[in-house]
C-alpha positions as CSV (number, residue, x, y, z in Angstrom):
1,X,0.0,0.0,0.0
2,X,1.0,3.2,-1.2
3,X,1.5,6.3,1.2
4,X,-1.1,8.2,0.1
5,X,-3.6,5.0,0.7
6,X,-2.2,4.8,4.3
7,X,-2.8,8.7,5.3
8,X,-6.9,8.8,7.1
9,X,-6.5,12.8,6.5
10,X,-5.8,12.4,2.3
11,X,-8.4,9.6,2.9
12,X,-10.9,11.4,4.7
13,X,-10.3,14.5,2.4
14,X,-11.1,12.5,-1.1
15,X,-14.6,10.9,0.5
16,X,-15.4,14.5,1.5
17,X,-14.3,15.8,-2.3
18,X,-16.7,13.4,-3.5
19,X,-19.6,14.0,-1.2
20,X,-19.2,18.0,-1.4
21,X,-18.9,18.1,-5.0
22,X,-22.2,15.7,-5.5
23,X,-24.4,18.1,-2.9
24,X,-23.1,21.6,-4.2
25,X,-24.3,20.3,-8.0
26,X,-28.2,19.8,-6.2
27,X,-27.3,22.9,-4.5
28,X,-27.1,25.0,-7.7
29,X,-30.8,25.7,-8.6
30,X,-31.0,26.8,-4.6
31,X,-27.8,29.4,-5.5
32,X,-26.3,28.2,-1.6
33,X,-23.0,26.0,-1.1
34,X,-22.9,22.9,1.5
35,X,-21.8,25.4,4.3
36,X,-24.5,27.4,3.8
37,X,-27.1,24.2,4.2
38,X,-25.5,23.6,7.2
39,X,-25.9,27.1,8.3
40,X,-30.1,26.7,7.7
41,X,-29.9,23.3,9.2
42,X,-28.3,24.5,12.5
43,X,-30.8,27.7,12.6
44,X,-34.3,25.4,11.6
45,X,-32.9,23.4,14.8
46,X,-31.3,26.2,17.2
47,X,-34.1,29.1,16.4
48,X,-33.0,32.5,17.7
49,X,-29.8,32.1,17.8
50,X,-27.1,34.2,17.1
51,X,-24.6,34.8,14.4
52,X,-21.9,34.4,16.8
53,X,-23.7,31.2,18.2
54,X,-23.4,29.9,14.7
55,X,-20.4,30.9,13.8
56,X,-18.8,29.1,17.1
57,X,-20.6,25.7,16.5
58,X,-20.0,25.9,13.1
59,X,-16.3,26.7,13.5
60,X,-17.2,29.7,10.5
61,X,-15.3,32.7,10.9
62,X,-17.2,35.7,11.9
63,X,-16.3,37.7,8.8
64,X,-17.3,34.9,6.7
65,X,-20.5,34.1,8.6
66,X,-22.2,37.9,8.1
67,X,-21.8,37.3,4.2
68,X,-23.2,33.5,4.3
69,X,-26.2,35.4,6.1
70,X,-26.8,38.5,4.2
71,X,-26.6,36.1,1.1
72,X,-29.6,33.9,2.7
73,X,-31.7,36.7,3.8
74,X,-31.4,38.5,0.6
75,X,-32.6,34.8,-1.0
76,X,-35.4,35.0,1.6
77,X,-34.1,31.6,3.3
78,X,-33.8,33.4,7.3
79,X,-34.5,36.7,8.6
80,X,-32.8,38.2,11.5
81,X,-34.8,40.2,14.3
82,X,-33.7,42.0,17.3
83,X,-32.3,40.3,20.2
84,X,-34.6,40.8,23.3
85,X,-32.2,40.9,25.4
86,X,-29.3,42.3,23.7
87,X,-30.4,45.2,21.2
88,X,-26.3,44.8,20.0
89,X,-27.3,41.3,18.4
90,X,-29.6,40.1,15.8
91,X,-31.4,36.8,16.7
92,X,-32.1,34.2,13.4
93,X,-34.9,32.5,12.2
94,X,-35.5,29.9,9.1
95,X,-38.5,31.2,6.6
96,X,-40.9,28.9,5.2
97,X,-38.8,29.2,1.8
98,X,-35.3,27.9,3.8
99,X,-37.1,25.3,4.8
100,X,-38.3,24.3,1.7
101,X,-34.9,24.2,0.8
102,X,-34.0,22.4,3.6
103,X,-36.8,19.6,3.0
104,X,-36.2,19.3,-0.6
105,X,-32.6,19.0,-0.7
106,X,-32.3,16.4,2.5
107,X,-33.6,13.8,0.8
108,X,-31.1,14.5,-2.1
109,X,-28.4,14.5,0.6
110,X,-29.3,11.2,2.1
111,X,-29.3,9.9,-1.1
112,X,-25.5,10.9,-1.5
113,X,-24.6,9.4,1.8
114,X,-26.2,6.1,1.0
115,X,-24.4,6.3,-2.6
116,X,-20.5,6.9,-1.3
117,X,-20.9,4.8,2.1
118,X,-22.5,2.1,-0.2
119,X,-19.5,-0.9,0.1
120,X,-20.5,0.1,4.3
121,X,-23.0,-2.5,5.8
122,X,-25.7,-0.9,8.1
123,X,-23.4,-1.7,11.3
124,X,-20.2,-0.3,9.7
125,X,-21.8,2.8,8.5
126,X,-22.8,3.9,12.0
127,X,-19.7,3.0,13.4
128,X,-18.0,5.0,11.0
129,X,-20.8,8.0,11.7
130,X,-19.9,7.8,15.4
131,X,-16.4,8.0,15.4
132,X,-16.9,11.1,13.0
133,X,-19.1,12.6,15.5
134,X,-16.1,11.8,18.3
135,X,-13.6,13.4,16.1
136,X,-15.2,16.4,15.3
137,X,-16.5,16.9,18.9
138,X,-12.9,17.3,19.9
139,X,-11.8,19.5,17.3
């Protein structure tokens, strides 16, 4: 076996390749990129939360994070509203049309999943979803 074969980060990296490049083509019609799906996925399941709150369990750079949101509002995918209790901050919200988006493109992204982890049995697959979980939990 070959170096590169032996390296879990080159590994990793290739599956990911692969995965990213076959969501962001259903992605196109939405004019959004994987992060950004992540980014209406955590606010549809964490509903008022912040930008920084995002951009801290997201591990998104601030900077980055106010453009991924301007670009979603301006599609009509979240709208921001005051912050009860810090008039500083801007509190998030999915629209009807984000999670349309949302709905409509999970399926797709199962789909993927199901497609790349397909020489995984049932039993392997979770295993392998778990330990990503671990890792990234501890990043």
């Amino acid at each position: 076996m070959n170096k590169w074969n032996q390296s879990y980060g080159f590994l990793l990296g290739k599956v990911l390749q692969q995965m990213e490049s076959k969501f962001a083509e259903g992605l196109i019609p939405f004019n959004i990129n994987a992060r950004q799906y992540g980014v209406l996925l955590f606010i549809m399941e964490n509903p008022y939360s912040s930008q920084k709150d995002i951009s801290e369990n997201l591990q998104i750079d601030r900077t980055t994070m106010v453009s991924h949101i301007d670009h979603m509002e301006t599609l009509g995918f979240v709208e921001r509203t005051k912050n009860p209790t810090d008039r500083r901050s801007y509190s998030l919200l999915i629209t009807e049309k984000g999670k349309d988006v949302l709905d409509s493109r999970w399926e797709f992204l199962t789909n993927i999943e199901t497609e790349v982890l397909t020489p995984l049995n049932e039993q392997e697959r979770q295993l392998l979803k778990d330990f990503l979980v671990k890792i990234w939990r501890s990043l």
